[in-house]
One Martini backbone bead per residue (centre of mass of N, CA, C, O) as a GRO file, in nm:
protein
  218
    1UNK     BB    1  -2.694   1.504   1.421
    2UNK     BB    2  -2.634   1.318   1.154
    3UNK     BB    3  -2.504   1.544   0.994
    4UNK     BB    4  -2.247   1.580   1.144
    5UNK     BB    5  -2.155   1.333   1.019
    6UNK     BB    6  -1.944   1.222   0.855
    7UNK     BB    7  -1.979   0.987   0.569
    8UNK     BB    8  -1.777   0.774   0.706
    9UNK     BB    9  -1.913   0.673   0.999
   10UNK     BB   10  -2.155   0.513   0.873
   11UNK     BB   11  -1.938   0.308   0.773
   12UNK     BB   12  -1.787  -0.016   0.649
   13UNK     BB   13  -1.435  -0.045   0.520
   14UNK     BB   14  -1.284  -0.277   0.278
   15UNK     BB   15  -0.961  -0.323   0.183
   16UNK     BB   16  -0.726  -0.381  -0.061
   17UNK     BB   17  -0.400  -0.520   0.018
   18UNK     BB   18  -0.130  -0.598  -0.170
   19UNK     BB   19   0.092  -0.790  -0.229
   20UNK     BB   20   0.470  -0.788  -0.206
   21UNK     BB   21   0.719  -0.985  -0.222
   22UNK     BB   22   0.938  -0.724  -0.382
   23UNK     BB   23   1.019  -0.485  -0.230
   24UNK     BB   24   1.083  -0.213  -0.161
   25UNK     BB   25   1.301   0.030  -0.095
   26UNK     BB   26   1.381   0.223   0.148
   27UNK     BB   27   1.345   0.629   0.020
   28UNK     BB   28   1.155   0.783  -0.109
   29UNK     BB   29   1.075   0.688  -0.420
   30UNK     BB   30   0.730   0.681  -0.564
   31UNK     BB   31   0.801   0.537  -0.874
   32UNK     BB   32   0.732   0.244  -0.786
   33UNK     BB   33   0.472   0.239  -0.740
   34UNK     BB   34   0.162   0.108  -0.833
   35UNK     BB   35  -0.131   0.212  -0.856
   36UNK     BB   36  -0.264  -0.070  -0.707
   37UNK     BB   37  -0.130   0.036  -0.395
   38UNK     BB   38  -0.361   0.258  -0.367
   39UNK     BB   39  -0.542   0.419  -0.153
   40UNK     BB   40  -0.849   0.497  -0.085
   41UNK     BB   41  -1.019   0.825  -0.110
   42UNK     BB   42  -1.241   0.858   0.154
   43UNK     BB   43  -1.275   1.184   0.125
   44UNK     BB   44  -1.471   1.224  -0.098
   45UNK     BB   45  -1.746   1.167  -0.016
   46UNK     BB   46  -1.751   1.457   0.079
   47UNK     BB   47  -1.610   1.653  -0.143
   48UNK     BB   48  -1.266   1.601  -0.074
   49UNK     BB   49  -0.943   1.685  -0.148
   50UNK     BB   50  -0.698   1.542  -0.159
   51UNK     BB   51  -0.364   1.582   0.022
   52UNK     BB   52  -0.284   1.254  -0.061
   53UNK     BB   53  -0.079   0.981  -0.132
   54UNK     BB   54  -0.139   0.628  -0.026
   55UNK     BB   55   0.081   0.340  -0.004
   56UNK     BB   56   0.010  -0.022   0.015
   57UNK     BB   57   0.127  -0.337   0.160
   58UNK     BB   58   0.265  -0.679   0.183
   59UNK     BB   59   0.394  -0.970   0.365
   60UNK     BB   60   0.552  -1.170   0.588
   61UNK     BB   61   0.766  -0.900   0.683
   62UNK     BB   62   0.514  -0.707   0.629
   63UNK     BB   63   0.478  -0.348   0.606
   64UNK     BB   64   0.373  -0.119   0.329
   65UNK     BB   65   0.462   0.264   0.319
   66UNK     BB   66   0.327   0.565   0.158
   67UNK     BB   67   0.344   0.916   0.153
   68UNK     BB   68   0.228   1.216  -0.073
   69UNK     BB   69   0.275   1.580  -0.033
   70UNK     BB   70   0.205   1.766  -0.202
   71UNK     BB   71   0.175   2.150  -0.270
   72UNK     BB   72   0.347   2.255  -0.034
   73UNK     BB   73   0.430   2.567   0.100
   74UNK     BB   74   0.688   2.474   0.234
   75UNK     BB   75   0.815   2.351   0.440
   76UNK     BB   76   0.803   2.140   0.706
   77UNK     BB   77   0.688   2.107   1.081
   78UNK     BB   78   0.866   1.934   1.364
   79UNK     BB   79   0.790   1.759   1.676
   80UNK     BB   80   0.930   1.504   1.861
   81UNK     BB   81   0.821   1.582   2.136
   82UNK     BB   82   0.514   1.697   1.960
   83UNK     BB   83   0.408   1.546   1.722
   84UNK     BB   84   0.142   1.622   1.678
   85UNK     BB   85   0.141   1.946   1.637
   86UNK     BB   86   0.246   1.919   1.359
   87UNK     BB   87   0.369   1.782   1.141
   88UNK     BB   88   0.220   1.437   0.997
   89UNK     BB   89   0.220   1.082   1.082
   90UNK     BB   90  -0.072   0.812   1.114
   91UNK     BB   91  -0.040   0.431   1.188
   92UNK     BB   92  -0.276   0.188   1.221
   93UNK     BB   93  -0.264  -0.101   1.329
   94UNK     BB   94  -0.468  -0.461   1.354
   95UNK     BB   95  -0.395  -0.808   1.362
   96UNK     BB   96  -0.741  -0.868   1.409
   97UNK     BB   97  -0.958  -0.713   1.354
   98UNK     BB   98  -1.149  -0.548   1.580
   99UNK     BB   99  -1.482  -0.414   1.514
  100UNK     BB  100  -1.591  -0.410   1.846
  101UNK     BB  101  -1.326  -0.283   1.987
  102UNK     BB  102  -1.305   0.025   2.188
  103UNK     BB  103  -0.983  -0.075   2.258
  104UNK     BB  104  -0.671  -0.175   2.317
  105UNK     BB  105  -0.482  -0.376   2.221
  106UNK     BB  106  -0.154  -0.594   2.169
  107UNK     BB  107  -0.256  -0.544   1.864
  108UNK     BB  108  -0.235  -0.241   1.862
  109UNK     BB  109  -0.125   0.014   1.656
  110UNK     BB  110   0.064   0.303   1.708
  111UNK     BB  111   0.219   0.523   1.442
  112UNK     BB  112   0.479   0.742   1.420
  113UNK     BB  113   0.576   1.019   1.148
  114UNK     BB  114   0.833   1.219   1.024
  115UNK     BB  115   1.023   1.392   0.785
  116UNK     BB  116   1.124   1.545   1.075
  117UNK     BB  117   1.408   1.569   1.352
  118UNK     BB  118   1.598   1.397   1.320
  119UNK     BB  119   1.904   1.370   1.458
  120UNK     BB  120   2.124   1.604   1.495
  121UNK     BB  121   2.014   1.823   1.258
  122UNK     BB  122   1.711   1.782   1.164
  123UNK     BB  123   1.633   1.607   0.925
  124UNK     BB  124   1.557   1.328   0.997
  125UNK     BB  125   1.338   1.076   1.018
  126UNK     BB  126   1.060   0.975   1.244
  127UNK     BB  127   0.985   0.662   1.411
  128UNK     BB  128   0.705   0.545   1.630
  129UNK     BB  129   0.545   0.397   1.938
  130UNK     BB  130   0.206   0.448   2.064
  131UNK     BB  131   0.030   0.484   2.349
  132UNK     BB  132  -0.231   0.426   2.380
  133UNK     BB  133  -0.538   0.532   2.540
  134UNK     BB  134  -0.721   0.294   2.740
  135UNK     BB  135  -0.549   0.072   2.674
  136UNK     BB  136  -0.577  -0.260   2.799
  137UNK     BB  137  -0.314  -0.348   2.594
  138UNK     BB  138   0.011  -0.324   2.509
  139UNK     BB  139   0.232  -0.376   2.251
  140UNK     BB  140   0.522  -0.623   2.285
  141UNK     BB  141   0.659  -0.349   2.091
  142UNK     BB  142   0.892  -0.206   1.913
  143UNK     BB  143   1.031   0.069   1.661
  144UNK     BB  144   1.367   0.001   1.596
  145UNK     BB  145   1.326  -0.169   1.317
  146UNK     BB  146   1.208   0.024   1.166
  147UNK     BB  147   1.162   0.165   0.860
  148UNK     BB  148   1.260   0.529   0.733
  149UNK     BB  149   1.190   0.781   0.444
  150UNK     BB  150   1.272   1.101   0.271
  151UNK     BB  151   1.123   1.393   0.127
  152UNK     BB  152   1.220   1.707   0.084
  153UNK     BB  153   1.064   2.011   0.011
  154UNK     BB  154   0.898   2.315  -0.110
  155UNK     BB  155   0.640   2.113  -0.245
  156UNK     BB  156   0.689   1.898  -0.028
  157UNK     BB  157   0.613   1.561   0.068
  158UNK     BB  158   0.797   1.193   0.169
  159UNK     BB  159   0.684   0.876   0.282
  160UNK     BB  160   0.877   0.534   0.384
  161UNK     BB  161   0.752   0.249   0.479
  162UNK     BB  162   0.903  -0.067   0.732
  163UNK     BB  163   0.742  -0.275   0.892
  164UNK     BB  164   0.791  -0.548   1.102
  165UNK     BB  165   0.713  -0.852   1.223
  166UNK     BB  166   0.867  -0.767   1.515
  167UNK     BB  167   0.651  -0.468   1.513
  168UNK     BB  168   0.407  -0.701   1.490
  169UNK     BB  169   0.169  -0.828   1.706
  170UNK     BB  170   0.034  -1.090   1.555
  171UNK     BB  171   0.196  -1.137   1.245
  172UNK     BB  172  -0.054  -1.361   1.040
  173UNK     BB  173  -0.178  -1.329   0.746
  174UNK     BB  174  -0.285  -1.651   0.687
  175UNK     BB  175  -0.436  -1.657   0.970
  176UNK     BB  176  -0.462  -1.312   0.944
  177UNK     BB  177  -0.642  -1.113   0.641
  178UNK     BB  178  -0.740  -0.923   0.870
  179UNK     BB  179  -0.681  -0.547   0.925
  180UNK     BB  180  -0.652  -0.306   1.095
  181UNK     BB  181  -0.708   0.072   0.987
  182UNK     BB  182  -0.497   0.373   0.965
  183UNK     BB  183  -0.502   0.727   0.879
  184UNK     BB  184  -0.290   1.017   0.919
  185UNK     BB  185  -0.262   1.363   0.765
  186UNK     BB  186  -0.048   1.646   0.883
  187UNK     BB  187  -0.103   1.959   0.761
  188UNK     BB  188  -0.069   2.320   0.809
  189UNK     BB  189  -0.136   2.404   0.525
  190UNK     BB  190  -0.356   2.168   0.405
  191UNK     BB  191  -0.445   1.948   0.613
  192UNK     BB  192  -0.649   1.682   0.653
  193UNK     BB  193  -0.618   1.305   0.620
  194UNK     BB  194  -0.834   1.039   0.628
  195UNK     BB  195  -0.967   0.709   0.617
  196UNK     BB  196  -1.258   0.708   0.817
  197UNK     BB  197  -1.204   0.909   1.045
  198UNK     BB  198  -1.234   1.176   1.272
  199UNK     BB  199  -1.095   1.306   1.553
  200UNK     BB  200  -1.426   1.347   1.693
  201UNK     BB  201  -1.413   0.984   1.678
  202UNK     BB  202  -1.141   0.851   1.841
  203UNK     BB  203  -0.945   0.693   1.707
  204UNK     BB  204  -0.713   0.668   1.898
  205UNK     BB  205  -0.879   0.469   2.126
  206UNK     BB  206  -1.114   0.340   1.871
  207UNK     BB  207  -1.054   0.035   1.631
  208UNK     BB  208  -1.362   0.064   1.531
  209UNK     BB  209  -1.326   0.301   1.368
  210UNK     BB  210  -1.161   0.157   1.183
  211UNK     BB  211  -1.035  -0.029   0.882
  212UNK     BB  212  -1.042  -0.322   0.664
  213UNK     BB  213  -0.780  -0.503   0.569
  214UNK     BB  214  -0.694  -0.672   0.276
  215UNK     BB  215  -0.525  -0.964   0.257
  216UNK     BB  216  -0.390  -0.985  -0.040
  217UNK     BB  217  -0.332  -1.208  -0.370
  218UNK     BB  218  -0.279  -1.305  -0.674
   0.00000   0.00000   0.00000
């Protein structure tokens, strides 16, 4: 039965975060990352290549994300409504880090990213805040004051998020320099990308799944 297990669900992962006093723009343009803020693709330990790289930081007033999905053949397709089933981004924060605890409580984020969506349009990017399934207690906080910014192409797509400490319940790096982490990448054409374990051990509703990020200062 333990063969069936992705091999990172056996582990438990320490991630270093690093400090950005200076953010970048929330642009969507992801030449300004320097590779040093790169987080680990853990899908390679089983032998499988990464299909985006994702790019995280923090400073005293939130977090910053971004990710780039190259390579995907033709535009990317999001549904506002039923945001899970097309393309998209799931980035889950937990500003306690309780990696004993297997629901959420009103310290767990789960935020949705679309590159598409939004708008008049349905061209804008949109990013939202889901109440976790089965938790304990939903995080005092909504995603209002969230920046996010995409850039669609033919050949892929990229999404960069600023969530500030307005949107996250109980931010206080000085005080609470580990947190938990977990993103997922869904692409319906590339497949999906996770960072320590898959859809069918829970993440969704258990942050004992996530990793632990470490926030770090040079």
């Amino acid at each position: 039965m333990i063969d069936l297990l992705p091999r990172r669900a056996l582990l438990r992962f320490e991630i270093p975060i690093h400090y950005w006093d200076a953010p970048p723009r929330v642009d969507a343009d992801l030449s300004k990352w320097p590779p040093r803020y790169l987080a680990p693709p853990l899908v390679m330990l089983e032998d499988a290549e990464p299909v985006a790289d994702v790019y995280w930081a923090w400073n005293e007033y939130g977090f910053f994300a971004a990710f780039d999905v190259p390579n995907r053949p033709g535009r990317p397709h999001c549904d506002v409504q039923q945001w899970w089933r097309q393309d998209g981004l799931r980035l889950c924060i937990d500003t306690r880090d309780a990696r004993d605890v297997k629901r959420g409580t009103r310290f767990c984020h789960f935020f949705y990213l679309l590159p598409l969506g939004g708008g008049r349009d349905g061209k804008a990017p949109v990013i939202g805040l889901h109440r976790m399934s089965r938790a304990k207690e939903h995080p005092p906080v909504e995603a209002s004051a969230a920046k996010v910014a995409s850039v669609v192409t033919a050949r892929g797509w990229r999404v960069e998020t600023h969530i500030p400490s307005a949107c996250l319940h109980g931010w206080e790096p000085a005080e609470h320099p580990r947190i938990g982490v977990f993103y997922k990448i869904k692409d319906t054409r590339l497949g999906s990308q996770t960072l320590s374990v898959t859809d069918e051990l829970g993440w969704n509703i258990d942050p004992s799944t996530w990793a632990t990020g470490v926030l770090t200062r040079p």
